[in-house]
Structures are given as C-alpha cells and as structure tokens.
C-alpha positions in Angstrom: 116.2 129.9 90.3 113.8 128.2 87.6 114.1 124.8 87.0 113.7 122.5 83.5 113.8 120.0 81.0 114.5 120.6 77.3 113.5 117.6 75.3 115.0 117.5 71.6 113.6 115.8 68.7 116.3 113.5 68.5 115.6 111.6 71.7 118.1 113.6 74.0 117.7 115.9 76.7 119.1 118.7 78.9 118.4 120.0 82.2 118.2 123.7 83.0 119.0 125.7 86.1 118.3 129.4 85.0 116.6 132.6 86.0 115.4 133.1 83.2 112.0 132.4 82.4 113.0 130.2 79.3 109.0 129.6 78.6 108.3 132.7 77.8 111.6 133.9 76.4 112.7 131.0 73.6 114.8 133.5 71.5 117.1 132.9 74.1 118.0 129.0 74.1 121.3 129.6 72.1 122.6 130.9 75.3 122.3 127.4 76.3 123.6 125.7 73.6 120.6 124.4 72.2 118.6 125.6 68.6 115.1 125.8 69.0 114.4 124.1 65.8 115.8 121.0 67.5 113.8 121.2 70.1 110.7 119.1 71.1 109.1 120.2 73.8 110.4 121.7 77.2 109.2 121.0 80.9 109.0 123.4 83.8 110.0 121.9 87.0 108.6 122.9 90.7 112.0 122.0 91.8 115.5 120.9 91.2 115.7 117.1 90.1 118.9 114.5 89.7 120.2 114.3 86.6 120.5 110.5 87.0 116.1 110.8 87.5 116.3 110.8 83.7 117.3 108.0 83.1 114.3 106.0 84.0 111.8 108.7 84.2 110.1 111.2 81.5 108.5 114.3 81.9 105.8 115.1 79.6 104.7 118.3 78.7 101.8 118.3 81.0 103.8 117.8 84.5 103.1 113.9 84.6 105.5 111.5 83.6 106.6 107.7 82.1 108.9 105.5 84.1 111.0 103.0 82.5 110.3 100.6 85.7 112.7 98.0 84.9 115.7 100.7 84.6 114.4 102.1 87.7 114.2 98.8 89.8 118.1 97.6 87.9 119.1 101.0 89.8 117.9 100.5 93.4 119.5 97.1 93.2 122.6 98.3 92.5 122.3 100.6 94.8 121.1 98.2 98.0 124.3 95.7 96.9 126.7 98.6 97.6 125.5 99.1 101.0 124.8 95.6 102.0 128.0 95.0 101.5 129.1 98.0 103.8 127.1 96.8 106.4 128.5 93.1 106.0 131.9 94.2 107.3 130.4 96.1 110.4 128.5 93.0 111.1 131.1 90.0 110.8 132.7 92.4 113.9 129.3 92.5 115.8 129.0 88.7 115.2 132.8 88.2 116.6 132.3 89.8 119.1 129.0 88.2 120.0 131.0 84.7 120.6 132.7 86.3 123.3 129.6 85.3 125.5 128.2 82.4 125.6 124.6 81.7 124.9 124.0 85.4 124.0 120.8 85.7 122.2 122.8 88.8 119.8 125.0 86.1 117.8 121.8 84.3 116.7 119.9 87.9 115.6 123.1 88.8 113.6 123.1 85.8 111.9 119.7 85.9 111.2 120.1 89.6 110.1 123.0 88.3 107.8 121.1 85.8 106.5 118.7 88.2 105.2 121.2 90.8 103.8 122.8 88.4 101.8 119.5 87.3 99.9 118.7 91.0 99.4 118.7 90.9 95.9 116.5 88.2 95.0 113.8 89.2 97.2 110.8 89.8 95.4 109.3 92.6 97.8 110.4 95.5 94.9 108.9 94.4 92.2 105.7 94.3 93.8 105.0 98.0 94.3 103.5 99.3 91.4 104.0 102.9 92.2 107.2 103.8 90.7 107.6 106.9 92.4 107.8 104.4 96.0 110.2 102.5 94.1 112.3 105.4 93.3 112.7 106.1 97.5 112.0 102.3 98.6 114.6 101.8 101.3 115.2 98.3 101.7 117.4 99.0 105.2 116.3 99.7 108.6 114.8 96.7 109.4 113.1 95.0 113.2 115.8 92.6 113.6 115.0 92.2 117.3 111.8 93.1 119.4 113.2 92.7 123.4 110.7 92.4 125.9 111.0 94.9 128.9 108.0 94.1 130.4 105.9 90.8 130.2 102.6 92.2 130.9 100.0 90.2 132.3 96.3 89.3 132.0 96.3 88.2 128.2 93.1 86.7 127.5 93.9 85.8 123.9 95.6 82.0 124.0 97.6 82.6 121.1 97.9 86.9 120.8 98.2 88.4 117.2 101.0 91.1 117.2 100.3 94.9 115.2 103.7 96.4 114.0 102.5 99.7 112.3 104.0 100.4 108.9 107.0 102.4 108.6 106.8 106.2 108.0 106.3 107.4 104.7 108.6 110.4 103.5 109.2 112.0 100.2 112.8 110.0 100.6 111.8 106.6 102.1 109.2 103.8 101.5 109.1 100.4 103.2 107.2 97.7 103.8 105.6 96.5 107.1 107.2 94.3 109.0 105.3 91.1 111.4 105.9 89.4 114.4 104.0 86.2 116.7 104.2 86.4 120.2 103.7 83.3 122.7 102.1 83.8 126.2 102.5 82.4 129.5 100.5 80.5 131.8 99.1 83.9 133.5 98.6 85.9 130.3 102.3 87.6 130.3 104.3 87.6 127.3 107.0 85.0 127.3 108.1 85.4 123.7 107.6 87.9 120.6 109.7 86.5 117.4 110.2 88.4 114.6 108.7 86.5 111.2 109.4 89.4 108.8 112.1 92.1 109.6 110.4 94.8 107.1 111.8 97.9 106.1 111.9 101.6 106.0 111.6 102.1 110.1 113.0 105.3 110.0 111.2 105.9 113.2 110.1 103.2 115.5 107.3 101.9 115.2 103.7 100.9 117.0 103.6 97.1 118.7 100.1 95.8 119.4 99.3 92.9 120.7 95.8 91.6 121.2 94.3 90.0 124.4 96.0 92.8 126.4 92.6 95.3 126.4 90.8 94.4 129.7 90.7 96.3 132.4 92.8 93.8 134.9 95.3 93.7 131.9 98.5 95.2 131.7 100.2 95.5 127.9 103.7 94.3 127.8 106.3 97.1 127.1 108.6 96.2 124.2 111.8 97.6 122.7 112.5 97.4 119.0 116.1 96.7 117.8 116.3 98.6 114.2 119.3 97.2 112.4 120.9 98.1 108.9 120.8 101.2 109.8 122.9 103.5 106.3 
C-alpha cells in the first residue's frame, strides 16, 4: 500500500491510501475524485499518517514540512486535560483511602501529585521545546512522584550529595522532560532523605538515580525505588 498527500490549489487537501503508484500514473486521479487541473502538488509518504496530522502540519513537495506550532501545542492541551481529568477520579480514591492510616507518607505524595495535575495546563514546559515534531509526542504523564529508599547506603563523602535522574526514554511516540531530585545525608554518609523537586515526564521506563559522594571504595550507593505515577 502507497501512502499520500494531494494538495489542491485552493488550500485543501486529501490523503491517499492506494496501490497505485499515483506519481507516475496522474491520468488516473479521477478515480479519486480529484481533477488534476486542481491540483497543486502531491506528496509521497514513507508511511501511513493521521489525518488529524494535517491540521497543524504541511508537507512540502520535498519530504520536509511547516508546522503551525500554536495549533499543534492548542491540541496536546486538549488532549492532556482529557486525561488529567481521568486520572483525577482514580486519585481522589487513592487519596481516601490513604486517610485510612495515619501518618502515611502516600496521602502527602497524592496531594502533591494532584497539585501538580491540576496546574497542568499553565505550565510553561511545552512551549519551550522548539522541535515540533517532540511536541507532537510530548507526553506530559508518567511522572517521579515518589523516590523510596530501599537501602540507605553508607560512606557518602559529599556533605550535601547532588542526585542524577537520567532523562526519560525517547521514542517515536513519547518525549519528556527530565525530572530532579536533592537528597539529605546522615551523620555516617547514608542517605536519610531523597525529595523529589521536579516530577518530570515521559518515564516510560524507569530511570537512572545517581547520587554523588557514593564512589569510594569503602562506599556503598544507596538502592532506590522510583514510584512512576500518571500512568495513561
């Protein structure tokens, strides 16, 4: 199947799923309902697109295109308020739940969490990429809510350690943005408390926690668990 885009002088469009090879057999365009004297230009495709891609994005005869970025960045709002708002309702039962025990450290991460879910839409990390095509698979969810520690470690020579969280995979469907952290460490050099500053996004995968002071021989790196939330 042969894939494209038939641009018409008048400003419109239409996508094509054919086998035939429409660029080198034009006489046959009627069978699709469009004249070739109408026509502008037309764009082979590698693949299969969204119809809803044209919208913010045009191909040009060459193979590159021009993205209407402020369409495109309307649309993934949109988009991120309809599942925020899925994920509000699983989280008011997490949360009521969570009261069932006292002092639990959960109720205070869920609040947190819903705190940040419910300013989704005016934060300003979106219209920062300049890359459109990141914008058009930015996923805003699947964020460090949480980073437990399993093991304290010990032997930190660093009096105030600097925490590495390694950006989140990068996928022809998902972008995000790298999430941070400050830890706190004990009289003997064991970790006593990692808080996390910035939640970050797009951990599809989990990711890589360093944290410095922990690289000498009579040293022991703490072993940490993430806790990826927002999970669509």
């Amino acid at each position: 199947m042969k894939h494209f885009i038939v641009y018409l002088i008048n400003g419109q469009h239409k996508l094509i799923s054919t086998t035939i090879d429409i660029m080198n057999h034009l006489d046959r365009l009627h069978i699709f309902n469009i004249n070739y004297d109408a026509v502008d230009y037309i764009v082979p495709l590698t693949k299969h697109i969204d119809e809803k891609t044209l919208e913010y994005r045009k191909y040009l005869p060459d193979g590159n295109s021009i993205w209407k970025k402020d369409k495109l960045i309307e649309r993934k709002v949109k988009e991120m308020l309809i599942k925020r708002n899925s994920l509000f309702q699983k989280l008011d039962i997490d949360f009521l739940i969570s009261l069932e025990i006292p002092n639990n450290r959960q109720t205070e991460i869920i609040k947190k969490n819903k705190n940040f879910l419910r300013d989704l839409s005016y934060r300003t990390e979106i219209y920062h990429i300049h890359d459109c095509s990141k914008i058009e698979k930015f996923n805003p969810f699947y964020n460090i809510v949480d980073i437990e520690i399993i093991d304290p470690g010990y032997g930190c020579s660093d009096l105030v350690p600097h925490v590495t969280i390694s950006p989140p995979q990068e996928t022809e469907t998902n972008y995000g943005i790298t999430a941070s952290a400050k830890a706190i460490r004990g009289s003997k050099g064991e970790l006593i408390q990692i808080a996390v500053e910035k939640v970050g996004c797009g951990y599809i995968s989990n990711p890589e926690i360093k944290i410095s002071g922990f690289d000498e021989e009579n040293a022991k790196h703490p072993i940490l668990k993430t806790v990826i939330s927002n999970i669509i």
